[in-house]
C-alpha positions as MATLAB code, in Angstrom:
seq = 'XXXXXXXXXXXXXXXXXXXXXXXXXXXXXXXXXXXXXXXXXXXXXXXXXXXXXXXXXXXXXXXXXXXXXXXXXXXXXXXXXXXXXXXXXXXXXXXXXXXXXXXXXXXXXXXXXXXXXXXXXXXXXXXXXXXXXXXXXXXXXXXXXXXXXXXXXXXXXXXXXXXXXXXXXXXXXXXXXXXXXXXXXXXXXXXXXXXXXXXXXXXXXXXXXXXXXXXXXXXXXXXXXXXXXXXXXXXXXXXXXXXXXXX';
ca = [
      50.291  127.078 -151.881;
      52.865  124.198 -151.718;
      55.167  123.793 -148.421;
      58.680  125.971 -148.336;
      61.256  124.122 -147.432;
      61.881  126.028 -144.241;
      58.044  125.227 -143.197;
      59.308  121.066 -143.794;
      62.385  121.732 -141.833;
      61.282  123.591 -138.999;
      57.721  121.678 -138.535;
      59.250  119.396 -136.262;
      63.034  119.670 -135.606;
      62.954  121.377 -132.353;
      64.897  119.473 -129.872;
      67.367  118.757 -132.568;
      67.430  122.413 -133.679;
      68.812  123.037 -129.777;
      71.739  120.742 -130.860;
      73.010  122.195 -133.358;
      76.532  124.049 -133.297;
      75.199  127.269 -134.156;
      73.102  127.610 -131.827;
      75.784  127.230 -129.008;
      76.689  130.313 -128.818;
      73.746  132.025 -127.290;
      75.603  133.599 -123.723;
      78.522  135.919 -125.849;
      75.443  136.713 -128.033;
      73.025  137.767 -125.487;
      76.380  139.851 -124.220;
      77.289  141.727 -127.128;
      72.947  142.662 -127.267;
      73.083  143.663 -123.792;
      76.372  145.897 -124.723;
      73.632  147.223 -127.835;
      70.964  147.994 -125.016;
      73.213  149.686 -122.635;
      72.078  147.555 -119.813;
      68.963  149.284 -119.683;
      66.429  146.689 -118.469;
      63.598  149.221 -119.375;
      64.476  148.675 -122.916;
      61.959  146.053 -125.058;
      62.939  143.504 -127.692;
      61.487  142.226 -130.618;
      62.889  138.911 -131.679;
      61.920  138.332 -134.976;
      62.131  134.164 -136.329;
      62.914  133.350 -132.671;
      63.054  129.816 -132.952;
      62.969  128.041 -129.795;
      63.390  131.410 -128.164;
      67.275  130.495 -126.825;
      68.398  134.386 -126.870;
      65.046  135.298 -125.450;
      64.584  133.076 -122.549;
      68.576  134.192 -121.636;
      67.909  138.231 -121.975;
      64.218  137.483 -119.849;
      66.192  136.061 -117.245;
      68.384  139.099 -117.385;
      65.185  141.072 -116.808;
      64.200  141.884 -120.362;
      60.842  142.352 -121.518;
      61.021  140.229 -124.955;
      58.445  139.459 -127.443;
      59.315  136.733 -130.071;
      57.773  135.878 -133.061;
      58.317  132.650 -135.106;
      55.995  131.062 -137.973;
      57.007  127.398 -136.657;
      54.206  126.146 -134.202;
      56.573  123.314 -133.049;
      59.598  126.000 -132.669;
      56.707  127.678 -130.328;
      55.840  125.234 -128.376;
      59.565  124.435 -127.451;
      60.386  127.663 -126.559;
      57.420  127.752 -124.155;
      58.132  124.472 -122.755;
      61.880  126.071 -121.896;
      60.772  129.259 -120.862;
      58.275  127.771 -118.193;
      61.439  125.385 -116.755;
      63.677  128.348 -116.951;
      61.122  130.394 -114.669;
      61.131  133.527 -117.307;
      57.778  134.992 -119.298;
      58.534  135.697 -122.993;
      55.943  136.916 -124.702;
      56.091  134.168 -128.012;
      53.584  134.818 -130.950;
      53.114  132.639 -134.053;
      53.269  135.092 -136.682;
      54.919  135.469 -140.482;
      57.695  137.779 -140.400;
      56.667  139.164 -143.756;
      53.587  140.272 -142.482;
      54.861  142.149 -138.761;
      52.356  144.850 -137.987;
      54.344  146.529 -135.225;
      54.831  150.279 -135.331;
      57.193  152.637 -133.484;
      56.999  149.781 -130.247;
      60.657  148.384 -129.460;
      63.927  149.556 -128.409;
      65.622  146.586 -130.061;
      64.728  144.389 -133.133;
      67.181  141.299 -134.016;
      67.073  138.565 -136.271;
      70.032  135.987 -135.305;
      71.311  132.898 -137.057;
      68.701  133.801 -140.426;
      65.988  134.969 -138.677;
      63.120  134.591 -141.230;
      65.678  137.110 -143.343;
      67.155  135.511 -146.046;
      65.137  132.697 -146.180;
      62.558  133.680 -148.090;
      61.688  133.044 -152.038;
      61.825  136.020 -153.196;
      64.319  139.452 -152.490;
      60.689  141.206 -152.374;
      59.900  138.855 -149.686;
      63.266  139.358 -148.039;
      62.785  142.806 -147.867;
      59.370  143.343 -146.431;
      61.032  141.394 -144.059;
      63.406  143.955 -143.129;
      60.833  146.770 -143.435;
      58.989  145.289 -140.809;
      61.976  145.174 -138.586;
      62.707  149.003 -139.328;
      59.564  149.832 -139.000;
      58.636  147.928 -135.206;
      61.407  150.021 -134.024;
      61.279  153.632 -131.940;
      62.873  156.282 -132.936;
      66.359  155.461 -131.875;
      66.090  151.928 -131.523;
      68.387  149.425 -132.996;
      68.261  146.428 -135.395;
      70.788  143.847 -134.596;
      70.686  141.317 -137.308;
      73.087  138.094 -139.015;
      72.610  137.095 -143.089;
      74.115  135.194 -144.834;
      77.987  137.091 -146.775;
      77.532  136.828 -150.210;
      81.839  137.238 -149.938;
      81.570  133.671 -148.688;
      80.542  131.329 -151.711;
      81.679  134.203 -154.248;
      85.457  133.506 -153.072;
      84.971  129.997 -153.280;
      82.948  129.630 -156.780;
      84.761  126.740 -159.053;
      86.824  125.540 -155.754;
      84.808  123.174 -154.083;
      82.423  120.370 -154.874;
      78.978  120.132 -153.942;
      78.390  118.923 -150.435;
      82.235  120.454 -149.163;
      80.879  122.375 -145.984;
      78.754  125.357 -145.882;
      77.707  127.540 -149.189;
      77.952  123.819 -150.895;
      75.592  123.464 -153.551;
      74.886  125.417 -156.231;
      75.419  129.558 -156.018;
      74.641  132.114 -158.741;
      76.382  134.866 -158.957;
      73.495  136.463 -161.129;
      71.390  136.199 -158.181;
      73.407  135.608 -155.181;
      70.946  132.859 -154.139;
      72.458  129.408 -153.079;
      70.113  125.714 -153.887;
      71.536  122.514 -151.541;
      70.525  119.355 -150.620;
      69.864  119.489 -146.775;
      69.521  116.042 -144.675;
      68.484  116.113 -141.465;
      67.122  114.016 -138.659;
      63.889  115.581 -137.527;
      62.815  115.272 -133.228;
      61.128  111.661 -134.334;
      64.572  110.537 -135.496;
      63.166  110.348 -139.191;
      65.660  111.075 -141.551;
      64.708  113.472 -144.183;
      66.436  115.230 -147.316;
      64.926  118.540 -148.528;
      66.152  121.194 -151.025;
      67.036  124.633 -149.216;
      67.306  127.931 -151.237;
      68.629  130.832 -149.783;
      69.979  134.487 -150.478;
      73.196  135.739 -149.856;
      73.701  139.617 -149.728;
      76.507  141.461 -150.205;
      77.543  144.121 -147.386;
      76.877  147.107 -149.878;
      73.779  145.418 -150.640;
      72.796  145.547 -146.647;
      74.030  148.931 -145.959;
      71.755  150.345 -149.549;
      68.910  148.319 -148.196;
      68.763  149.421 -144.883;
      69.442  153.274 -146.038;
      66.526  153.372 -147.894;
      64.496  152.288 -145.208;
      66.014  155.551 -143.019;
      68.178  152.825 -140.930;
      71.349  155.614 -139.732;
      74.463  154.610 -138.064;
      75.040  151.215 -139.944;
      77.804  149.177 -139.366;
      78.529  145.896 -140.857;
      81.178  142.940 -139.394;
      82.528  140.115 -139.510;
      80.205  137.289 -137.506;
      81.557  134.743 -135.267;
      79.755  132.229 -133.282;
      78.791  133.533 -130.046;
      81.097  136.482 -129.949;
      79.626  139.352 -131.797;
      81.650  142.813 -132.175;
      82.292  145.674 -133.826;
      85.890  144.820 -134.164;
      86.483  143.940 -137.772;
      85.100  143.869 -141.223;
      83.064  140.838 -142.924;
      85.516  139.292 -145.249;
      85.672  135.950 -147.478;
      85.891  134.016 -144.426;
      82.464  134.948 -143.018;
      79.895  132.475 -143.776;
      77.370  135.358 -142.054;
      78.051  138.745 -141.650;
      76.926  140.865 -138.212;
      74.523  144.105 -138.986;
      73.616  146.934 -136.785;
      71.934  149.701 -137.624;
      69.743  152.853 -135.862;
      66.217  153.971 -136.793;
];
């Protein structure tokens, strides 16, 4: 089976991945998932596409027990090098999301900054995804997830070129999935161009989605870069969109 894209990116991009803007907002984040856990240390996460484990290593020094999975060796391997300088244990597993064989074991499940979900080829794909999530969750528990707002490019369709900031590229509204040209420097400073593909969803789409897998209490909001709520609506604005939802 030939490489995905997000296998080429994330095979060795680490360090740089830790540089990135989005991923500066990890403190307000871990905040607003403390505010989700009630500040009960007891409590048990699954982090699900974890990355180099930044939200992780930040709730395990808060006294979480966290378990992260991630199909990126080299995302691994970072996020035990931090972990072991930061002092913390996180439990980090290589693993494919679409395959999660957890069962009624976690208070919490997230998936931040496209966790695994919507990266995927397929919406069959995407959704096993999710199941997974729903399903590694107690009765109770919560799934605290970002995706990408299908709002965001659909506002925009006919207005900008490609390569004019995020969404650019190619989007089709037939299928809400989005094809760009992605350059990036990878942690051996090799410069490399790959072609990304990625689904949007709309937030009736999330909110049908997550009903049918018996997800209750569902809200959906507008995301912004370390500092989640529940204060507003996603609109055209939102290049992601916050979920939460309860099993």
């Amino acid at each position: 089976m030939p490489q995905q894209w997000y296998q080429t990116l994330f095979a060795n991009y680490a360090r740089q991945y830790d540089k990135e803007v989005y991923t500066q907002g990890t403190l307000g984040e871990v905040d607003f998932l403390e505010e989700e856990l009630e500040h009960d240390r007891s409590r048990t996460i699954l982090d699900i596409g974890c990355g180099t484990g930044r939200h992780d290593i930040e709730l395990a020094a808060r006294g979480y027990r966290v378990t992260g999975v991630d199909l990126s060796a080299a995302q691994l391997a970072r996020a035990r090098e931090k972990a072991a300088a930061a002092g913390v244990s996180v439990d980090f597993r290589q693993g494919d999301a679409r395959e999660l064989d957890f069962e009624a074991a976690f208070d919490l499940a997230m998936m931040i900054c496209e966790g695994a979900f919507p990266l995927m080829e397929t919406d069959a794909m995407n959704y096993r995804i999710l199941q997974g999530a729903c399903r590694a969750l107690k009765p109770g528990g919560k799934l605290v997830l970002t995706t990408l707002n299908a709002l965001f490019p659909l506002a925009r369709m006919g207005q900008e070129p490609p390569g004019a900031g995020p969404g650019a590229g190619h989007f089709d509204p037939l299928t809400f999935r989005a094809s760009s040209a992605l350059e990036f420097t990878d942690d051996d400073g090799v410069t490399q161009t790959i072609q990304c593909n990625e689904r949007y969803y709309a937030p009736c789409e999330m909110r049908w989605l997550l009903e049918t897998l018996g997800m209750t209490d569902i809200g959906i909001y507008g995301c912004d870069l370390g500092a989640f709520s529940h204060d507003r609506e996603p609109d055209c604005d939102d290049f992601e969109m916050l979920v939460v939802a309860r099993r």
